[in-house]
C-alpha positions as CSV (number, residue, x, y, z in Angstrom):
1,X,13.6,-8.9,-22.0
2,X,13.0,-5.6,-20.1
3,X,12.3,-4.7,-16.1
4,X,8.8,-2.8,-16.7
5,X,6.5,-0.9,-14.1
6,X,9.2,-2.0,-11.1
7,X,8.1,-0.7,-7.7
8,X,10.6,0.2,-5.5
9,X,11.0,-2.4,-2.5
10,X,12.2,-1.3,1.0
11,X,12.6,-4.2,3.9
12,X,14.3,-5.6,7.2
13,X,16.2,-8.8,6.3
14,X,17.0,-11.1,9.2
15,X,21.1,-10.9,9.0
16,X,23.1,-13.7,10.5
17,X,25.9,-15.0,10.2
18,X,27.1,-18.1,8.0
19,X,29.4,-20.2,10.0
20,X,26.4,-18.9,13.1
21,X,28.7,-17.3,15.6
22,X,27.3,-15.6,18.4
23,X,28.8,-11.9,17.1
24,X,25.8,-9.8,17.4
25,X,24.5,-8.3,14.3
26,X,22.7,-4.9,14.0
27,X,19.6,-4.4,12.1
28,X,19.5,-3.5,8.0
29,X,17.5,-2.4,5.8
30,X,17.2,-3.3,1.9
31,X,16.5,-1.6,-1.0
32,X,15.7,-3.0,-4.3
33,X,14.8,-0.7,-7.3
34,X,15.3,-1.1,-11.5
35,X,17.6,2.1,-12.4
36,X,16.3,1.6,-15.7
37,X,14.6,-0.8,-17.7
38,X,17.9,-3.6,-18.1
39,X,19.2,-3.8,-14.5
40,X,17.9,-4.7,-11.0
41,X,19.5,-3.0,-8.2
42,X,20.2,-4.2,-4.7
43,X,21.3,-2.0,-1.9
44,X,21.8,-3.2,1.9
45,X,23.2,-1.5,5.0
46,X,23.0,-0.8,8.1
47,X,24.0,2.8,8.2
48,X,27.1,2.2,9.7
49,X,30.0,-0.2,8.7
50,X,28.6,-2.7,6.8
51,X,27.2,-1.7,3.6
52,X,26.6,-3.9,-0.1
53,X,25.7,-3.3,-3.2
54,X,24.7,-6.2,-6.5
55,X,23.6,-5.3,-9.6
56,X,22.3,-7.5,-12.0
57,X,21.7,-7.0,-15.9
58,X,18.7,-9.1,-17.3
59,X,20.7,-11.2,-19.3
60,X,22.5,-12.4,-15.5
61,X,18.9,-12.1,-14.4
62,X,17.8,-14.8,-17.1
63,X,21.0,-17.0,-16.1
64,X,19.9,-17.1,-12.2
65,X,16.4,-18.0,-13.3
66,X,17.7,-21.4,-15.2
67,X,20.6,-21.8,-12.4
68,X,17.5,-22.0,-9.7
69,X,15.2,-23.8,-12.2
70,X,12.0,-21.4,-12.5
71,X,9.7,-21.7,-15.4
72,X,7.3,-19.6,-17.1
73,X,7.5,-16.6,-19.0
74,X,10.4,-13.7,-18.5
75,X,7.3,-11.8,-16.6
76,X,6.8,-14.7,-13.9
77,X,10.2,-15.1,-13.0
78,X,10.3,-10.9,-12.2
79,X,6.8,-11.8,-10.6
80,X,8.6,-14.6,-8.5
81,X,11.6,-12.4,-7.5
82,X,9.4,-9.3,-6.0
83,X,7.0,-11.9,-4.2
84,X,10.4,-13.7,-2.5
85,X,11.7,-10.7,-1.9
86,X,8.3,-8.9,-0.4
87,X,8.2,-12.5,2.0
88,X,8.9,-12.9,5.9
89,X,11.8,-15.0,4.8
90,X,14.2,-12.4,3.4
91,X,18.2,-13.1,4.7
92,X,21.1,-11.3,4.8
93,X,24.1,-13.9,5.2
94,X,27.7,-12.5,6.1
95,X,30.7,-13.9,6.9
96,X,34.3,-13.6,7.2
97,X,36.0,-10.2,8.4
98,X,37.3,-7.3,7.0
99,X,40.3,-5.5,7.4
100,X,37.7,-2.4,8.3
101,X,34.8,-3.5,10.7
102,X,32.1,-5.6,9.6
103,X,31.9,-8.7,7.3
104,X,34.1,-9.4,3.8
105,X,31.5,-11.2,2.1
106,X,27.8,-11.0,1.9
107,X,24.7,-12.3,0.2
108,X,20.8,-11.4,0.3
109,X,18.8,-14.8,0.3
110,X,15.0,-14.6,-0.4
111,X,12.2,-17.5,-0.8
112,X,8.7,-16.6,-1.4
113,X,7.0,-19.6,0.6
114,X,9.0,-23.1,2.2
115,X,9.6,-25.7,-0.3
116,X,9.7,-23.0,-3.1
117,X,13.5,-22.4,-4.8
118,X,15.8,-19.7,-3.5
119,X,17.0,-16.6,-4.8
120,X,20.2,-16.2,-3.5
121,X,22.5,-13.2,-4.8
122,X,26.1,-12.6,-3.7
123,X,27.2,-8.7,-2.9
124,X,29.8,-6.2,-3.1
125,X,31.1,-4.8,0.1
126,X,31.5,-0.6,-0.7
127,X,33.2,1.8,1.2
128,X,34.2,5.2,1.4
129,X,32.4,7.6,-0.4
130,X,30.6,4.6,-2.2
131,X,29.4,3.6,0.7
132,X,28.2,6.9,1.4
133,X,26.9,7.6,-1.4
134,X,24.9,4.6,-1.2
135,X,23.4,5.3,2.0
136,X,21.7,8.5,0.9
137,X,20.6,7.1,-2.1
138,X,18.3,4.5,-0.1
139,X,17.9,7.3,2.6
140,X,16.7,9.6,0.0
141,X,14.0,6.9,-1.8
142,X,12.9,5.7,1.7
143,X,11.7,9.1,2.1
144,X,10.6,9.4,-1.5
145,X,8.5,6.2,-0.9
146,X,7.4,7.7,2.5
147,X,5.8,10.6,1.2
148,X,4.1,9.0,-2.0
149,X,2.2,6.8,0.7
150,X,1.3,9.9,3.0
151,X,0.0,11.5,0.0
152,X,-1.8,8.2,-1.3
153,X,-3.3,7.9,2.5
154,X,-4.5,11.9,2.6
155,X,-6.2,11.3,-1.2
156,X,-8.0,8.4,0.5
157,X,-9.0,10.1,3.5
158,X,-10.4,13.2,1.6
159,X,-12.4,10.6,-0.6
160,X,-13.7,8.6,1.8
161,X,-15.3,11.9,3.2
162,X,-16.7,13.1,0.1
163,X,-18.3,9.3,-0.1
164,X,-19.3,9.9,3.7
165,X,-21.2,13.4,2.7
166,X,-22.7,12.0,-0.4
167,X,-23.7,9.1,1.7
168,X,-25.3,11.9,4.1
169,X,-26.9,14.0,1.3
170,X,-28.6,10.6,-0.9
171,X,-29.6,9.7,2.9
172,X,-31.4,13.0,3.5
173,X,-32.9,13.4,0.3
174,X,-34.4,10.0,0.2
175,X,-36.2,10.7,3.8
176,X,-37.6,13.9,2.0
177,X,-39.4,11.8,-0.4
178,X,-40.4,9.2,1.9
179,X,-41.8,11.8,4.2
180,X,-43.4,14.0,1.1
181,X,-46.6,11.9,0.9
182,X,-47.3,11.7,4.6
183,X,-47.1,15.2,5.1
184,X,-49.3,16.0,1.6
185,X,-51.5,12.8,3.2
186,X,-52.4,15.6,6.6
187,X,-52.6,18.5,4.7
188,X,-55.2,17.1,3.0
189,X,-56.8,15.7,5.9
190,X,-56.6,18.9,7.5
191,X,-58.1,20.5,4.5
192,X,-61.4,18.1,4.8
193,X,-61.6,18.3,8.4
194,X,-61.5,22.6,7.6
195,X,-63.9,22.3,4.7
196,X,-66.5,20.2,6.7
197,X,-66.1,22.0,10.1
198,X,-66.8,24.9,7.4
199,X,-70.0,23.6,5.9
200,X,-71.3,22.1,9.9
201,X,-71.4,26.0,10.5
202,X,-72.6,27.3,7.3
203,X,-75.5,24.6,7.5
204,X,-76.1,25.5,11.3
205,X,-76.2,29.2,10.3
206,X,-78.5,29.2,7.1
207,X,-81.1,26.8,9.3
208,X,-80.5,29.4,12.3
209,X,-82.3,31.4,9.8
210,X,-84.5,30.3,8.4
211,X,-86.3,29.3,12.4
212,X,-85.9,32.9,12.9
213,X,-89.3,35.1,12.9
């Protein structure tokens, strides 16, 4: 079992609270990424005290998926996990407190549609320099991820206008044709109408004359 061709995923869980206390919460953001091809990692914080960390080997990855009861091949379950965790129903559940501010325990829960099962994974609470760390990691890959989509974006802008000038150029060149025959069509008309204004005179000159004395 491996973790092949993982995309990095960035989102905005909706954090609450487990025992639903009115404490306000700030906002986070997520980050999930494979480090290499045997672990899933799971970043979350919100840049100032709170901020959680879970990584999972495939072998723990492979326990979760009979603990939640998902079939189908080692490659649908990963299929199942980024679709749940790319979905509008993405939670970050804390609760308890700290002896520093912010919560002592923490999990990330994730569903891909209603009635489908739950992916629920606990986290570790960092601090410190861990914490720090952490923070310009996913800083650092948000901005990684940024700029691969600007660049993606500019490719398809600049190939979109090539198509557009193509478009322009097949469009042109296909009125020159249409419009070759019509104009050989009065040149040749103009031709006959020269050649028999031509002869009119000729024959009007030659009988000229002959009537002449």
């Amino acid at each position: 079992m491996k973790i092949e061709g993982f995309e990095p995923i960035f989102g905005e869980p909706k954090a609450e609270w487990a025992d639903s206390r009115s404490d306000s919460l700030g906002r986070f953001l997520f980050h999930v990424s494979a480090p290499d091809s045997s672990h899933l990692l799971i970043q979350v914080t919100d840049f100032r005290s709170n901020t959680w960390e879970a990584k999972r080997s495939v072998l723990q990855l492979d326990d979760m998926r009979d603990e939640i009861g998902i079939g189908g091949s080692w490659s649908e379950f990963i299929d199942y996990v980024v679709a749940s965790i790319k979905s509008e129903d993405v939670k970050l559940i804390l609760e308890g407190h700290s002896n520093a501010d912010g919560a002592a325990y923490a999990k990330i829960v994730a569903q891909k549609s209603k009635g489908m099962p739950r992916i629920s994974i606990s986290l570790t609470r960092l601090t410190g320099s861990a914490a720090t760390e952490a923070m310009a990691k996913l800083s650092l890959e948000l901005f990684t991820a940024f700029r691969s989509m600007q660049t993606l974006i500019v490719q398809e802008q600049e190939r979109c206008l090539q198509l557009e000038k193509e478009a322009a150029a097949e469009k042109e060149r296909n009125e020159n044709i249409q419009n070759q025959p019509l104009y050989s069509k009065r040149q040749k008309l103009q031709k006959m109408n020269f050649s028999d204004k031509t002869d009119i005179s000729a024959s009007i000159l030659s009988n000229g004359s002959q009537d002449s004395p």
